[in-house]
C-alpha positions in Angstrom: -91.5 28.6 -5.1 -91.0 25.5 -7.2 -87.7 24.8 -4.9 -89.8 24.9 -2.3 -92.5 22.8 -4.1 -89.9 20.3 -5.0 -88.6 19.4 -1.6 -92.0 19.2 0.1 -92.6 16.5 -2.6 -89.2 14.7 -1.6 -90.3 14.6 2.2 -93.5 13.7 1.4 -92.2 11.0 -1.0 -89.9 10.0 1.7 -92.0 9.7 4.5 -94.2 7.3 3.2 -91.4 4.6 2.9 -90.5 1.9 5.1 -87.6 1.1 6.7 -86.4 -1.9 4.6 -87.1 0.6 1.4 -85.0 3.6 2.8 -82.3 1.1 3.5 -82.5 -0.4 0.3 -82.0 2.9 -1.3 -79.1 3.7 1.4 -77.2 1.0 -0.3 -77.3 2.3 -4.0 -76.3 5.8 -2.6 -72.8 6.9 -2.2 -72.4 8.7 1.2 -70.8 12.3 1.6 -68.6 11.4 4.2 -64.6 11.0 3.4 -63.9 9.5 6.9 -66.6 6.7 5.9 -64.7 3.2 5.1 -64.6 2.1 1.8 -66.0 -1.7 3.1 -69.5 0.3 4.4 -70.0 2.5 0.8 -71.0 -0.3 -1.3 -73.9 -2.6 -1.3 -71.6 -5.4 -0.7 -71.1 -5.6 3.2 -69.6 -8.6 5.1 -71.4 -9.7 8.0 -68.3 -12.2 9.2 -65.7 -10.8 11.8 -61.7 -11.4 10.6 -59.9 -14.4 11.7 -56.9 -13.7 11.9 -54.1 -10.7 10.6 -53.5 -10.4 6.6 -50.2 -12.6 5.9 -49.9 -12.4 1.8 -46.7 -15.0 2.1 -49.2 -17.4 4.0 -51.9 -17.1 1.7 -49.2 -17.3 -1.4 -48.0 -20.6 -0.5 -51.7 -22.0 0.0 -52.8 -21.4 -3.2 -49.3 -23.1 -4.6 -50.3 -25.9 -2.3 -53.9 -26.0 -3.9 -52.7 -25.6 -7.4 -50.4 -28.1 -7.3 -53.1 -30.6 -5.9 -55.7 -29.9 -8.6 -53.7 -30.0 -11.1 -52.7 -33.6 -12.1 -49.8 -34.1 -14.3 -49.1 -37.4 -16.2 -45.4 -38.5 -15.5 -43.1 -38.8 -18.3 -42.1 -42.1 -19.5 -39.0 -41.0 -20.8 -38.1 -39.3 -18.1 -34.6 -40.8 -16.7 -33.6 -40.1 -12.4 -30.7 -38.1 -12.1 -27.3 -40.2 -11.4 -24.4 -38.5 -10.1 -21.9 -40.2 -12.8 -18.1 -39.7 -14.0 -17.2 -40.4 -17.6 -13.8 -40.9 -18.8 -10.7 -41.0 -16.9 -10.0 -38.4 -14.0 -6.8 -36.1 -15.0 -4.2 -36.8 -13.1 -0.9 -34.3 -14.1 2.4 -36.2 -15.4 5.3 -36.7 -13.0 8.0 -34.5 -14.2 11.5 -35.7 -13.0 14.0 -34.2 -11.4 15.7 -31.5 -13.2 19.7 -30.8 -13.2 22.0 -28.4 -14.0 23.5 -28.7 -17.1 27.2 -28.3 -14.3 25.6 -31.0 -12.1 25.3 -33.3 -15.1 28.8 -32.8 -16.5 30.0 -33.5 -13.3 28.0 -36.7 -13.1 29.1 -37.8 -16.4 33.1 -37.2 -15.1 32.6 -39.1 -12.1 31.3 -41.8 -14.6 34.5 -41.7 -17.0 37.3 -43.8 -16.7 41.1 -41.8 -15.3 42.4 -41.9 -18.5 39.4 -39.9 -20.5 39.0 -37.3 -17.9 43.0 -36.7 -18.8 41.9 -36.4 -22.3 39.2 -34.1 -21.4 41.3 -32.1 -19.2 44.0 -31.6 -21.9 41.3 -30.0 -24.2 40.4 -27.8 -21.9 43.9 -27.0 -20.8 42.9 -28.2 -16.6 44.5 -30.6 -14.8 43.2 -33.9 -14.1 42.4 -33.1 -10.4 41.0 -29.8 -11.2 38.3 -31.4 -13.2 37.8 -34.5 -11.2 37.6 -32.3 -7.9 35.1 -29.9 -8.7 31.9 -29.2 -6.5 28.5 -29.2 -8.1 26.5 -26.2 -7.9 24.1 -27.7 -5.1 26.7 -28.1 -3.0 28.3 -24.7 -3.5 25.2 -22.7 -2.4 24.3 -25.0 0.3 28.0 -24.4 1.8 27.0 -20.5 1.5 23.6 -20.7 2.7 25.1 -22.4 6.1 28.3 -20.0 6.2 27.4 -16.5 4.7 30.9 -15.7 5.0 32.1 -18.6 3.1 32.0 -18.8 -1.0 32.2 -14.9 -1.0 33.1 -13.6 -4.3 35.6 -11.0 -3.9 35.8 -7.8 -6.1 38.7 -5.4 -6.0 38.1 -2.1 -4.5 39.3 -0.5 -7.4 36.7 -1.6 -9.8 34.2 -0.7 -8.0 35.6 2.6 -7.7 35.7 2.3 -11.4 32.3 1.4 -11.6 31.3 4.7 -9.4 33.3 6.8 -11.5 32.2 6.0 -14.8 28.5 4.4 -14.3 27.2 6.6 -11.3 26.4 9.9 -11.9 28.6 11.8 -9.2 26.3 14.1 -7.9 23.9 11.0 -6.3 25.3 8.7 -4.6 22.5 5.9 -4.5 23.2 2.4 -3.1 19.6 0.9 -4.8 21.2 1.9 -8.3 24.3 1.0 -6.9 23.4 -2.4 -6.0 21.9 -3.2 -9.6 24.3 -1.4 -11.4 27.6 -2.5 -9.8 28.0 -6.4 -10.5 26.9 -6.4 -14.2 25.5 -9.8 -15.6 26.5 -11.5 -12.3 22.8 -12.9 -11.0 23.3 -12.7 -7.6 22.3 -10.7 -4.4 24.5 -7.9 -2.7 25.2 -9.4 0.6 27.2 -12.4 -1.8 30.0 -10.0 -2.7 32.5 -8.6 -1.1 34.9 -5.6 -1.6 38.6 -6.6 -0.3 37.8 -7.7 3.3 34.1 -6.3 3.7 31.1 -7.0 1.5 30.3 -4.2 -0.4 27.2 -3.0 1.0 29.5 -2.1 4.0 32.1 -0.7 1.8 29.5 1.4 0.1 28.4 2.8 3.6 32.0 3.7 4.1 32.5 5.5 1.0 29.3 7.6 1.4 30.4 8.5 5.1 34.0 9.5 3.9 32.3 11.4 1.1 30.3 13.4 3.6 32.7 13.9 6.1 35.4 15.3 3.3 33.0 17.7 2.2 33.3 16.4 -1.4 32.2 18.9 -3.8 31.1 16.2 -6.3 28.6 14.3 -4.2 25.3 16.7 -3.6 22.9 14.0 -2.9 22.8 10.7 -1.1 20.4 8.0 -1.3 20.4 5.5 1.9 16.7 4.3 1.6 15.8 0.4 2.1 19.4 -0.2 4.1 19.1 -0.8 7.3 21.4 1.7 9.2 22.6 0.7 13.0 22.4 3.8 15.3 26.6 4.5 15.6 26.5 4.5 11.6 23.7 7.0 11.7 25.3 9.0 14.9 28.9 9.2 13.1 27.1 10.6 9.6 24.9 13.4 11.5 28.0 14.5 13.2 30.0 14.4 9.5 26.6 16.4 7.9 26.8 19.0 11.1 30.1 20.5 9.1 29.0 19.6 5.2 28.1 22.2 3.1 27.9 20.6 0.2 25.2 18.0 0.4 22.0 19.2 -0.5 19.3 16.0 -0.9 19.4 13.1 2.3 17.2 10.3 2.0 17.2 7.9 4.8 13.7 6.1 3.8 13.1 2.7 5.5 16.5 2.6 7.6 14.7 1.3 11.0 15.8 4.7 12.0 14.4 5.4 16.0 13.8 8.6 18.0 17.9 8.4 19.4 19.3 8.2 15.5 16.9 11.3 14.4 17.6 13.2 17.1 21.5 13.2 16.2 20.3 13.9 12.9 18.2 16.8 14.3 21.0 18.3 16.2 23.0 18.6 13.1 20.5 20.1 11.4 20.9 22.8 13.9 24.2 23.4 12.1 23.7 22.6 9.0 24.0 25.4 6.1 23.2 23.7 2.7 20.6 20.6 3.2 17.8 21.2 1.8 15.6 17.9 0.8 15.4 15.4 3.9 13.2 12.2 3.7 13.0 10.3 6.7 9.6 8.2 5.6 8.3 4.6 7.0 10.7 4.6 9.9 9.6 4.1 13.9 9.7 7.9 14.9 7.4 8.6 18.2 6.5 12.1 19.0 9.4 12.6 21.3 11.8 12.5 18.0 9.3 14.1 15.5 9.1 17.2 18.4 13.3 17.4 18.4 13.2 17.3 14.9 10.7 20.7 14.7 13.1 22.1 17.2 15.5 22.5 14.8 14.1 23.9 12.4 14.2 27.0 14.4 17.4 27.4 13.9 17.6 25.6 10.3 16.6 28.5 7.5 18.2 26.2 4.6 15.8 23.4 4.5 13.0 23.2 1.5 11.4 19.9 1.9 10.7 17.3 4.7 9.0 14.0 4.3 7.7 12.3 7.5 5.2 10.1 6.1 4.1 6.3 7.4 5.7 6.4 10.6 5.0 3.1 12.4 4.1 4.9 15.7 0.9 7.5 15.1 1.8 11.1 16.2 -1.7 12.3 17.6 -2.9 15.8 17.0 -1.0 17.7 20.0 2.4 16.7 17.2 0.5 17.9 14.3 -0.5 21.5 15.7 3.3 21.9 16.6 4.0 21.1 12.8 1.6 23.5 12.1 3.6 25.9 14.4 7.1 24.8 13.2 6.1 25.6 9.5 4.7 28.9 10.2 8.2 29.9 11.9 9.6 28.8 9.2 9.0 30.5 5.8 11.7 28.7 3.7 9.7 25.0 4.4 8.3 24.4 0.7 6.9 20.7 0.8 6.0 18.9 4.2 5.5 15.0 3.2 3.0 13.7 6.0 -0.3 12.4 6.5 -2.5 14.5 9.0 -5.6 12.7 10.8 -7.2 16.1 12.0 -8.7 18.5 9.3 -7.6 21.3 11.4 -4.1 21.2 11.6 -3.9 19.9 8.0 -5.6 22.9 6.4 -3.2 25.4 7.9 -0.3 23.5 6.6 -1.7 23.6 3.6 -2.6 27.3 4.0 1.0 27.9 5.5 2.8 26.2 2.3 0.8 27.9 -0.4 2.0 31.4 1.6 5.1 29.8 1.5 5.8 29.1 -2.1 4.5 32.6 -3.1 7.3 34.7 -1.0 9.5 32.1 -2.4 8.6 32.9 -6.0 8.3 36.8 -4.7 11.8 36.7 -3.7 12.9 34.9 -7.4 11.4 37.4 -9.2 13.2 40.0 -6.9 9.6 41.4 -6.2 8.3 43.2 -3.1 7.8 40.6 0.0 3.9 40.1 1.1 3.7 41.4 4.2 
């Protein structure tokens, strides 16, 4: 009853206000309504319209603008202008002259001396006058061989470095990189420089590696051709000499500008091959055409444990990496398979087909029972 009471006393009290009044109290009254902007819920209201779109970078560099014209800073007396100025002397490197050779010197000097004190040199030395007057600088040595290869040629006999090969090499790798390093000794000088007899000896290296292969020698297991470029008959005359070796085990013909005609001679003898079992063939310009005769083979190769194909300069494509993927799973004895695949397909069952792979090769180690 007093509810009642109390809200016939509001209306009342309502009802006898006037319009200004009830809007005045409007405006001290929050409204109920969420949807109600916040602008129209305060007392404050702005009559003006917008003139333009809020721009906070605009109105930023305004008040900069107004700032910096009320406020008045005194200039500095002391203040001095910038000058763009270079103290001291610029640095300027000293000339170094022209360095000789101690030889060039000497033979300066003797070209210098009077007949009769290059005989006394030449008796201390136990030369002959001529022999010491007549002598080339160094200069003019190497520019003689650098516009005649052939010319200037130290010679070594074949027997030393047959020496060298029998006593500094080990026996069962026949590398031409250590080769090269080891064979000359303290002589600073490059491989092409030197020659064996009548060929240089990078060429008579080549020989003896093919003659080693083709003899079937029992002492030489692995060769290591990588970094030479090999021409195609070279290549053609060694697959037909490793078609009949059964001794060889590890071939590694890395970076040999080998093409798809050289490995597919290499790929028939594979076909015959009985005792190969590493063969690296990386950064060479194989196309598919070779890689595909070189898969063929391995049909009929069972000996062959790992095969490195990697950074070919031609790209394969993925029709050459599902028949890898089918090669490999012919083949169980394929241990290691050096290439980079560009389709996750293919590469995962390699990886798959490798794994399986290795564990019937450790199976058959241990003498165990094969997975089936």
């Amino acid at each position: 009853m007093a509810n009642c009471t109390d809200g016939q006393e509001l209306d009342t009290f309502l009802g006898d206000l006037t319009e200004d009044q009830i809007n005045e109290l409007l405006e001290e009254l929050d409204p109920d309504d969420d949807l109600l902007p916040a602008s129209e819920r305060g007392r404050y209201n702005i009559e003006r319209k917008p003139t333009g779109k809020y721009n906070p970078e605009h109105l930023n560099d305004h008040l900069k603008e107004q700032a910096l014209r009320e406020l008045q800073i005194p200039p500095d007396e002391n203040e001095v202008p910038y000058r763009h100025e270079i103290r001291g002397k610029p640095f300027s490197p000293p000339v170094q002259p022209a360095s000789k050779d101690s030889e060039d010197e000497i033979f300066d000097l003797i070209k210098r001396l009077d007949p009769s004190e290059v005989e006394d040199i030449a008796e201390l030395l136990g030369m002959d006058a001529g022999e010491v007057n007549g002598k080339q600088s160094i200069n003019e040595k190497s520019s003689i061989r650098r516009a005649n290869p052939v010319c200037g040629l130290k010679t070594l006999s074949t027997e030393k470095c047959r020496e060298f090969l029998e006593t500094n090499l080990d026996q069962t790798q026949f590398s031409f990189t250590l080769a090269a390093t080891k064979i000359f000794g303290s002589i600073p000088s490059y491989l092409h420089e030197y020659q064996c007899g009548e060929k240089p000896v990078l060429d008579w290296l080549l020989d003896e590696a093919l003659k080693a292969v083709k003899k079937n020698t029992r002492e030489i297991t692995s060769i290591d051709l990588s970094c030479v470029i090999l021409s195609h008959e070279y290549i053609k005359e060694l697959a037909e000499a490793l078609s009949t070796n059964n001794q060889l085990k590890v071939l590694k013909m890395s970076n040999v500008k080998m093409a798809d005609n050289s490995l597919k001679c290499i790929a028939e003898a594979l076909a015959y091959n009985v005792r190969l079992q590493v063969l690296e063939l990386e950064t060479n310009c194989f196309t598919p055409d070779g890689i595909m005769a070189l898969l063929k083979s391995l049909e009929a190769n069972q000996k062959l444990r790992e095969i490195r194909l990697s950074n070919q300069k031609h790209a394969l494509g993925v029709r050459v990496e599902m028949e890898i993927e089918s090669a490999l799973k012919a083949n169980t004895n394929i241990l290691k398979f050096g290439y980079s695949f560009t389709s996750p397909g293919p590469r995962n069952n390699v990886e798959r087909i490798l794994m399986t792979n290795n564990e019937l090769d450790r199976q058959k180690r241990k003498g165990k029972n094969i997975l089936k």
